[in-house]
C-alpha positions as CSV (number, residue, x, y, z in Angstrom):
1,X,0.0,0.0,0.0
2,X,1.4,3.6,-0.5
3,X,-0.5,6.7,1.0
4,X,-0.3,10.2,-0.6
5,X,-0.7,13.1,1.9
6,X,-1.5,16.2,1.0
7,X,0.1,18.7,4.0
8,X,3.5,18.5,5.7
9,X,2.1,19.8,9.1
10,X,1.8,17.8,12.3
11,X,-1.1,15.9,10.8
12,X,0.3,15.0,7.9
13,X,3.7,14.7,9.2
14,X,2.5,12.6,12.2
15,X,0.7,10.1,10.5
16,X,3.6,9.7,7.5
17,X,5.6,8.7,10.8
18,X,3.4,5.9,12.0
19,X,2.6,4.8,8.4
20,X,6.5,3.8,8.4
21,X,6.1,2.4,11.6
22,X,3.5,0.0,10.6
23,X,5.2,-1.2,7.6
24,X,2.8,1.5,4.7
25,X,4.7,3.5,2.3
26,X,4.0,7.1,2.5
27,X,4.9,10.6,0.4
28,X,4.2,14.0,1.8
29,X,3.4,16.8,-0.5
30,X,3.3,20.2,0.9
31,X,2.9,23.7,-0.9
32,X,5.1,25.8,0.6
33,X,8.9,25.9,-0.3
34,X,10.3,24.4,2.6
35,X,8.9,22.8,6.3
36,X,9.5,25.8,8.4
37,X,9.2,26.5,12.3
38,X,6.2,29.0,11.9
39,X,3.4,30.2,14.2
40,X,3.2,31.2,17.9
41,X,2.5,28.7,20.8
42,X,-0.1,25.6,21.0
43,X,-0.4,23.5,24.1
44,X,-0.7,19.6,23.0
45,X,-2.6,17.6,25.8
46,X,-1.6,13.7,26.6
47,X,-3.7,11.6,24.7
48,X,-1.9,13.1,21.7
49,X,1.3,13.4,23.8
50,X,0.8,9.6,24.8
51,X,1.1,8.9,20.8
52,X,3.6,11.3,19.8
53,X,5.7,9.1,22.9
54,X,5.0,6.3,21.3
55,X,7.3,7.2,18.5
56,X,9.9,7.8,20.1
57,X,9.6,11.5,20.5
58,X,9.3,12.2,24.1
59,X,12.9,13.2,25.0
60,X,13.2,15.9,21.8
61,X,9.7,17.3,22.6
62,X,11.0,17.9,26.7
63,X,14.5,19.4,25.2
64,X,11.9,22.2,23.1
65,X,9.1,22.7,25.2
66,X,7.6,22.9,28.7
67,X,5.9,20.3,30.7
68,X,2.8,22.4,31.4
69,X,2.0,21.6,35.1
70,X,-1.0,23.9,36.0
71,X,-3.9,25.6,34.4
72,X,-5.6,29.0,36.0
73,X,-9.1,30.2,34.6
74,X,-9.8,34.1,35.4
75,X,-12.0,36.4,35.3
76,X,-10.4,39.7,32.8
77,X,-9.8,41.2,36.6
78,X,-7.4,38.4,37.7
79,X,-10.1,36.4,40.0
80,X,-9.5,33.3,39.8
81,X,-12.0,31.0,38.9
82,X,-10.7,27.1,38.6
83,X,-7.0,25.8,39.2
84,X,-6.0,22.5,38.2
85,X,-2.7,20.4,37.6
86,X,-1.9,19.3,34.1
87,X,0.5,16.9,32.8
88,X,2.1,14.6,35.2
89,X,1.0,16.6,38.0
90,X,-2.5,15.5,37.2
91,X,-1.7,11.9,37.2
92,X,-1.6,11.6,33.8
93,X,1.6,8.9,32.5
94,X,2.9,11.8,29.6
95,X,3.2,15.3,30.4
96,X,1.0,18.6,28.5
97,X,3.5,20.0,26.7
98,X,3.2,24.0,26.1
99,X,5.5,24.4,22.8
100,X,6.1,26.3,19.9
101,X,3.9,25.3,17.2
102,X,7.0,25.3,14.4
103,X,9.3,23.6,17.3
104,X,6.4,20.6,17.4
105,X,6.4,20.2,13.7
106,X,10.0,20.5,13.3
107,X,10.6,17.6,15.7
108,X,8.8,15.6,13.9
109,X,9.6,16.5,10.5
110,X,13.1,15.2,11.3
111,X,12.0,12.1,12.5
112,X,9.9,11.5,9.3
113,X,12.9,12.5,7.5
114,X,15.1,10.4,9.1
115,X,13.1,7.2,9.1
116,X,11.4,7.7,5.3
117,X,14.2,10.1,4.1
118,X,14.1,13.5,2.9
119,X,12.8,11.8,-0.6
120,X,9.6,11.3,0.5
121,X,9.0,14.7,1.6
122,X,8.5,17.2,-1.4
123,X,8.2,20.8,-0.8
124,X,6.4,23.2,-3.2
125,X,3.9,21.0,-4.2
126,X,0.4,22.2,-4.4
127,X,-2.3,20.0,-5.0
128,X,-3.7,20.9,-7.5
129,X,-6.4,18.2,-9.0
130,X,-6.9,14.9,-8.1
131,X,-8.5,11.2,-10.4
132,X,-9.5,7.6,-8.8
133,X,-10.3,4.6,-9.8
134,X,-10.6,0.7,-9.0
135,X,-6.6,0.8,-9.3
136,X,-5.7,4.2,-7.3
137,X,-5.5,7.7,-7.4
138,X,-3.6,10.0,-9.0
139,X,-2.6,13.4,-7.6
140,X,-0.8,16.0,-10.1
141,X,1.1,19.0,-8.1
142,X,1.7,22.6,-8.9
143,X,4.2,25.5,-8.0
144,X,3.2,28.4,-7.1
145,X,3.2,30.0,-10.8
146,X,1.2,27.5,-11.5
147,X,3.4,24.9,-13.4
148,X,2.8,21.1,-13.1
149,X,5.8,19.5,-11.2
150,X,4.8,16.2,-9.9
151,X,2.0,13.3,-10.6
152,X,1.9,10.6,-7.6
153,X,0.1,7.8,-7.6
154,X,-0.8,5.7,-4.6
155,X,-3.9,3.9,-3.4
156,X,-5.0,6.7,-1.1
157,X,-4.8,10.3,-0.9
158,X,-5.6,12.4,2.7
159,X,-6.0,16.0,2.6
160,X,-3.9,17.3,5.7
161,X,-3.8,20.6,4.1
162,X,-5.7,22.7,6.5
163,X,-8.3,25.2,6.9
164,X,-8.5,26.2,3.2
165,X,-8.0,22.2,2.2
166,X,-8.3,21.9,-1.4
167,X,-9.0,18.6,-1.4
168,X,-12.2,19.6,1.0
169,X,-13.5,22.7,-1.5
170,X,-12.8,19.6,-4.4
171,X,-14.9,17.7,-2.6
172,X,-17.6,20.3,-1.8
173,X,-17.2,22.7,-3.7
174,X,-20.0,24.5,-2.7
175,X,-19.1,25.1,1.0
176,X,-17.6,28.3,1.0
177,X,-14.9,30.3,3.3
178,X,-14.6,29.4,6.5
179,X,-17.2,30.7,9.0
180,X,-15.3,33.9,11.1
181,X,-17.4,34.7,14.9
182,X,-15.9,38.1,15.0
183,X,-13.3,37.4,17.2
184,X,-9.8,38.5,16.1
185,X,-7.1,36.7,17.7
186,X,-3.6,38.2,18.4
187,X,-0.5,36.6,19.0
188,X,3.1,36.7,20.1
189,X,5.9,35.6,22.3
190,X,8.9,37.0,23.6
191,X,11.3,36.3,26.1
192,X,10.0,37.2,29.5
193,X,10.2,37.2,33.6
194,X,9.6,33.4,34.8
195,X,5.9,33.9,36.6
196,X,4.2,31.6,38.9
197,X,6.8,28.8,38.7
198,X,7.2,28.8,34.9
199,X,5.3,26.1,33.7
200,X,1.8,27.5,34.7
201,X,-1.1,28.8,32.3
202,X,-3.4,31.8,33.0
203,X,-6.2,32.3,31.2
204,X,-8.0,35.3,31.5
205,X,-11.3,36.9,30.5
206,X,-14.2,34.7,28.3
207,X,-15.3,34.3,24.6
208,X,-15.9,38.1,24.4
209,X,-12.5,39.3,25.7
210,X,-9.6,36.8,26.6
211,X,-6.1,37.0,27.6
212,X,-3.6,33.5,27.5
213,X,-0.6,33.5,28.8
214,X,2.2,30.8,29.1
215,X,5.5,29.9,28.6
216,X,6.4,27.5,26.0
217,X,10.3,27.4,25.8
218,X,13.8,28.1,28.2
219,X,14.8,31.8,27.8
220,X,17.9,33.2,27.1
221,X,18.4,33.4,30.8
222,X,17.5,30.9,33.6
223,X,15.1,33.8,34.9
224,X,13.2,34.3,31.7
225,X,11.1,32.1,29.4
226,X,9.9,32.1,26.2
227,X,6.5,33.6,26.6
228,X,3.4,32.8,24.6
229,X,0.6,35.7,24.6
230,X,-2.6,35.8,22.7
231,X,-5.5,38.2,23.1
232,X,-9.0,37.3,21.5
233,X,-11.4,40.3,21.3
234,X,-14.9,40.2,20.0
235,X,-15.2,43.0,17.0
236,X,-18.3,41.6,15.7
237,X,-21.9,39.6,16.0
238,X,-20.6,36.8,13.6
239,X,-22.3,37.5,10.4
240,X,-20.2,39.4,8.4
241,X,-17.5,37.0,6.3
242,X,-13.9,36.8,7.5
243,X,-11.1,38.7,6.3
244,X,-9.6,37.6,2.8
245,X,-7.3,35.0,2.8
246,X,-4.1,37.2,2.4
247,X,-5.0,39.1,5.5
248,X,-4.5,35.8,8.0
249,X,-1.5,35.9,9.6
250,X,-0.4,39.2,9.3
251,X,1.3,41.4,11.5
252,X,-0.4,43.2,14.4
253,X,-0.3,47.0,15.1
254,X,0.2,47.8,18.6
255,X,-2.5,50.9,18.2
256,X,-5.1,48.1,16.9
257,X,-4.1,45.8,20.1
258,X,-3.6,47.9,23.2
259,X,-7.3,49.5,23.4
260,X,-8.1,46.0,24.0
261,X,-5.8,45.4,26.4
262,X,-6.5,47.8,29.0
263,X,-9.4,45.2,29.8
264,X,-7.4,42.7,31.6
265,X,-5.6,43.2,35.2
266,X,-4.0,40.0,35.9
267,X,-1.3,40.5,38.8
268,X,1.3,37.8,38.0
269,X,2.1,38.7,34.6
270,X,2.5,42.4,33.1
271,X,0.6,42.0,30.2
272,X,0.8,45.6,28.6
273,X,4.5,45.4,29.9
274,X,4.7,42.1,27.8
275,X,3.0,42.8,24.6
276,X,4.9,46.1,23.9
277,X,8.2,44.0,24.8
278,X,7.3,41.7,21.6
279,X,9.7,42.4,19.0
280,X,6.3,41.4,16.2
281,X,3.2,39.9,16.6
282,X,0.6,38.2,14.3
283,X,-3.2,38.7,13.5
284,X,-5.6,35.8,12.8
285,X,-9.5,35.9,12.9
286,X,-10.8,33.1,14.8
287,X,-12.6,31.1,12.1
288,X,-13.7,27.4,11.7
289,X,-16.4,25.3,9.5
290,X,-19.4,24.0,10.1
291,X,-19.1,19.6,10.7
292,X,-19.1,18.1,7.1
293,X,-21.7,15.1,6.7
294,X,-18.7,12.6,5.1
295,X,-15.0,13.3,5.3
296,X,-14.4,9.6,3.0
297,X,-14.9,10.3,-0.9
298,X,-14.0,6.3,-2.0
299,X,-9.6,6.4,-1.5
300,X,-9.6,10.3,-0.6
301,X,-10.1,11.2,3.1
302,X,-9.7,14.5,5.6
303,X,-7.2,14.8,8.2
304,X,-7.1,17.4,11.0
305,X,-7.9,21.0,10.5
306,X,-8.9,19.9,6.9
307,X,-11.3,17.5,8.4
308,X,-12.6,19.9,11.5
309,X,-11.1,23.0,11.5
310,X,-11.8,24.2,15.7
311,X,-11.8,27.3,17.5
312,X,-8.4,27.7,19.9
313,X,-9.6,26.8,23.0
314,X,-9.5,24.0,25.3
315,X,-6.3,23.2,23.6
316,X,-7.1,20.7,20.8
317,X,-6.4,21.6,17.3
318,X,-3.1,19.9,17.3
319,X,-3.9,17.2,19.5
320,X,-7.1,16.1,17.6
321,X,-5.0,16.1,14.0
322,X,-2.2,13.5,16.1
323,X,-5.3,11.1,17.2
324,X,-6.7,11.1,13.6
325,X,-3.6,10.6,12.6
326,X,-3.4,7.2,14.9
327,X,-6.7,6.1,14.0
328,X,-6.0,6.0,10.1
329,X,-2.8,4.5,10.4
330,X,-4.0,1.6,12.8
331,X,-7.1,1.6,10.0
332,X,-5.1,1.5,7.1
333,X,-2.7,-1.8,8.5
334,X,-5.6,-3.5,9.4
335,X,-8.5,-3.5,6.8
336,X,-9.0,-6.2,3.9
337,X,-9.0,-2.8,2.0
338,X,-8.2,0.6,2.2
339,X,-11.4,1.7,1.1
340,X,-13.0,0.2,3.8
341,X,-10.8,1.5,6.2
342,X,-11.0,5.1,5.5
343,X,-15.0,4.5,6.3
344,X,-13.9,2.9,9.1
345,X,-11.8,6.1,10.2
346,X,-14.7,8.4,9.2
347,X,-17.1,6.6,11.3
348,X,-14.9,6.7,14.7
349,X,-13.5,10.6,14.1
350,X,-15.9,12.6,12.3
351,X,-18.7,12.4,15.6
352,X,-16.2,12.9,17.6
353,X,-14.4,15.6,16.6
354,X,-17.7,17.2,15.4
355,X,-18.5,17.5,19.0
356,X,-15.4,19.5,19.9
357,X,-16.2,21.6,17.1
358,X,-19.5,22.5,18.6
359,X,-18.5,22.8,22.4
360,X,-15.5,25.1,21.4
361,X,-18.0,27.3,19.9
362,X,-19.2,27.6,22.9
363,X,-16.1,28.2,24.9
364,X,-15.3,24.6,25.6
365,X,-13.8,24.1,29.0
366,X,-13.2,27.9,29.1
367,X,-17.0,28.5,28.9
368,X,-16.9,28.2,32.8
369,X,-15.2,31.9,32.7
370,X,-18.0,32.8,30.7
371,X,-20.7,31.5,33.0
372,X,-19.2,33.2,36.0
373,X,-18.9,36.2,33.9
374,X,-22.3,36.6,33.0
375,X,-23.4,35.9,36.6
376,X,-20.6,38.5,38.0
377,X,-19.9,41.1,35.2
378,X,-18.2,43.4,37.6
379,X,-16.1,40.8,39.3
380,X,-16.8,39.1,43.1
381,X,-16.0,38.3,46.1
382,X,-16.8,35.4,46.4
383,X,-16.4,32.7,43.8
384,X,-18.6,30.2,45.4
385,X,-21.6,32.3,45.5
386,X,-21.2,32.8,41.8
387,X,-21.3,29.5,41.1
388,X,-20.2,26.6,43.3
389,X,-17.5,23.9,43.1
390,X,-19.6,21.4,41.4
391,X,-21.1,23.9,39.2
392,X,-17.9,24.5,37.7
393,X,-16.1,21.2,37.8
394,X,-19.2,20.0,35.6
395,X,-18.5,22.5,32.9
396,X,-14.7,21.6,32.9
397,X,-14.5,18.0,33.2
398,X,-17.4,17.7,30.6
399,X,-15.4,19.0,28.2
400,X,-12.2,16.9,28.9
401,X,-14.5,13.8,28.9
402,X,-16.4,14.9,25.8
403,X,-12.9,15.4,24.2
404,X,-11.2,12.4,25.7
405,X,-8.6,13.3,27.4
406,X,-9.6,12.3,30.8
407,X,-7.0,10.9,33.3
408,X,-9.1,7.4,33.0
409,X,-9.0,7.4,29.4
410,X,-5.7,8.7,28.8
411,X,-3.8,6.2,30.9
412,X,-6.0,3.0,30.2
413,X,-3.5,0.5,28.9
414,X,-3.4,-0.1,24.6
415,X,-0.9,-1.5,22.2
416,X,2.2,0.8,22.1
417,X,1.2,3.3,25.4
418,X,4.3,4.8,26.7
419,X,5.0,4.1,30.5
420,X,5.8,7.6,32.6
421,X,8.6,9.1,32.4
């Protein structure tokens, strides 16, 4: 069997990995010019960890990243809300790591390069159409003036290319852009004062205003870390489209940011202080898509944000592209036939990960700030007459259970689990 994927990021990357490791062929096609360490901080939670482990790639994750070992939800004055441990410290048998989202791909891009070669990873190749039949598929690939430079064959092809996947608008090509909520999203990190103990996680502020802060890295001093900020600000009720495409990812202006800013007082971190200190910052609008009723088209499949493009929050993107990625592959080794095993796949992930779509929308575990926010606009003094203890465990421990990454389910035993380390 040989795979075709579409998308060299840490879908696509991750699940050329275990392909090898289960004896499958696979190529990786990805548009740009060359796998780069782009983007701003991502917290990957241990089921995904627990996989990523299982290949090996425990001890380069820990030398890049930080075992994440609590999380603190705020109101936007700095009250807290809910404290839990994370990681290890929760009991889990891998640790949350809190990385940078170019350091996570890049470590395993060289593993994928050192176990399938660099041969089988081709840069600048956009997708550009795609043919299948009883024997295969056929891909042909495009640079970016638009010049045919590759034709693969293989007997599947999975579309790990992200939010604007063009094998999803192939697929349905009446869908349209992806659906913005108004929120923009800003992001940076810089090197910064070690707060808390360094490896906690504040968030601050609900869906309408929200400030995140943790570190993701050593700094350049044993008193500093690399610090990963984002603030998400509602500018609008939803219905207008989002920005065009060319306007993702662009760099923020300060004067657009600080208004917004002046919301939050949270007492362990500096957060004007910080933000001005970052050297540049980036601008997204929080967008996703709607659930797609079939991600399986015969031997072409989804993967990842192609597949369910999320909301960032409760910390899943990445770590719901990894388990996909696990699924397929155990799928794909398995089956009589790889048709039937991308149905297979479909049938376990697409409910699932529909559900995260939808409870991210609403704030996922993060929705508790909301709740208390709505009952106590002004802040309180109080928590527990807000909303009690139960009350609020409900909201967050639904989520992780909805999402499955709960201590019970992250630990029971399965081929390959990695013991603690």
């Amino acid at each position: 069997m040989k795979v075709l994927i579409a998308g060299g990021g840490v879908g696509g990357l991750t699940l050329a990995l275990m392909l090898k490791r289960r004896g499958i062929e696979a190529e990786i096609f990805e548009q740009a010019s060359e796998i780069r360490e782009l983007g701003v901080g991502i917290n990957t939670l241990p089921h995904a960890i627990r996989e990523l482990a299982a290949l090996d790639l425990l001890p380069a994750l820990d030398r890049v990243a930080i075992r994440t070992r609590e999380l603190v939800y705020m109101n936007r004055f700095g009250q807290e809300i809910w404290r839990e441990p994370r990681g290890v410290d929760a009991g889990f048998e891998v640790p949350q790591f809190s990385i940078h989202r170019g350091r996570l791909q890049s470590v395993i891009h060289r593993a994928v390069a050192a176990e399938l070669g660099e041969s089988r990873i081709h840069a600048g190749c956009r997708l550009g159409s795609f043919t299948q039949d009883e024997a295969g598929v056929r891909a042909f690939f495009f640079d970016r003036d638009g010049r045919h430079v590759k034709t693969a064959m293989g007997d599947v092809l999975i579309g790990a290319d992200g939010i604007h996947s063009v094998i999803r608008s192939t697929l349905f090509p009446d869908e349209g852009p992806p659906a913005w909520n108004g929120i923009m999203l800003w992001r940076g990190a810089t090197d910064w004062p070690v707060f808390m103990d360094g490896r906690s996680m504040i968030i601050a502020g609900g869906m309408d205003a929200k400030a995140v802060l943790y570190p993701i890295a050593e700094g350049s001093r044993e008193t500093t870390r690399l610090t990963n900020w984002a603030i998400a600000v509602k500018l609008g009720d939803g219905s207008l489209p989002p920005p065009r495409r060319e306007d993702w990812s662009r760099r923020g202006r300060l004067e657009d940011l600080m208004p917004h800013v002046q919301k939050f007082r949270v007492n362990e971190v500096d957060v004007k202080a910080l933000i001005t200190a970052t050297p540049e910052f980036w601008e997204y609008p929080m967008c996703d898509r709607d659930p797609l009723p079939r991600w399986t088209h015969g031997r072409v499949t989804l993967l990842g944000d192609a597949a369910h493009p999320m909301y960032p929050v409760g910390s899943n993107g990445a770590s719901q592209a990894i388990l996909d990625a696990r699924c397929l592959a155990d799928l794909l080794v398995s089956a009589d036939h790889p048709q039937a095993a991308l149905a297979s796949y479909e049938q376990e992930r697409l409910p699932a990960t529909a559900q995260i779509v939808r409870m991210n929308r609403k704030g996922g575990p993060e929705g508790v700030i909301d709740a208390v926010e709505r009952l106590a606009p002004e802040g309180f003094r109080n928590i527990d007459d807000v909303l009690d203890f139960e009350q609020r465990k409900a909201i967050v421990r639904g989520y992780a259970s909805a999402a499955g990454f709960t201590q019970e389910k992250v630990n029971a035993a399965r081929p390959g689990a990695p013991k603690a380390a």
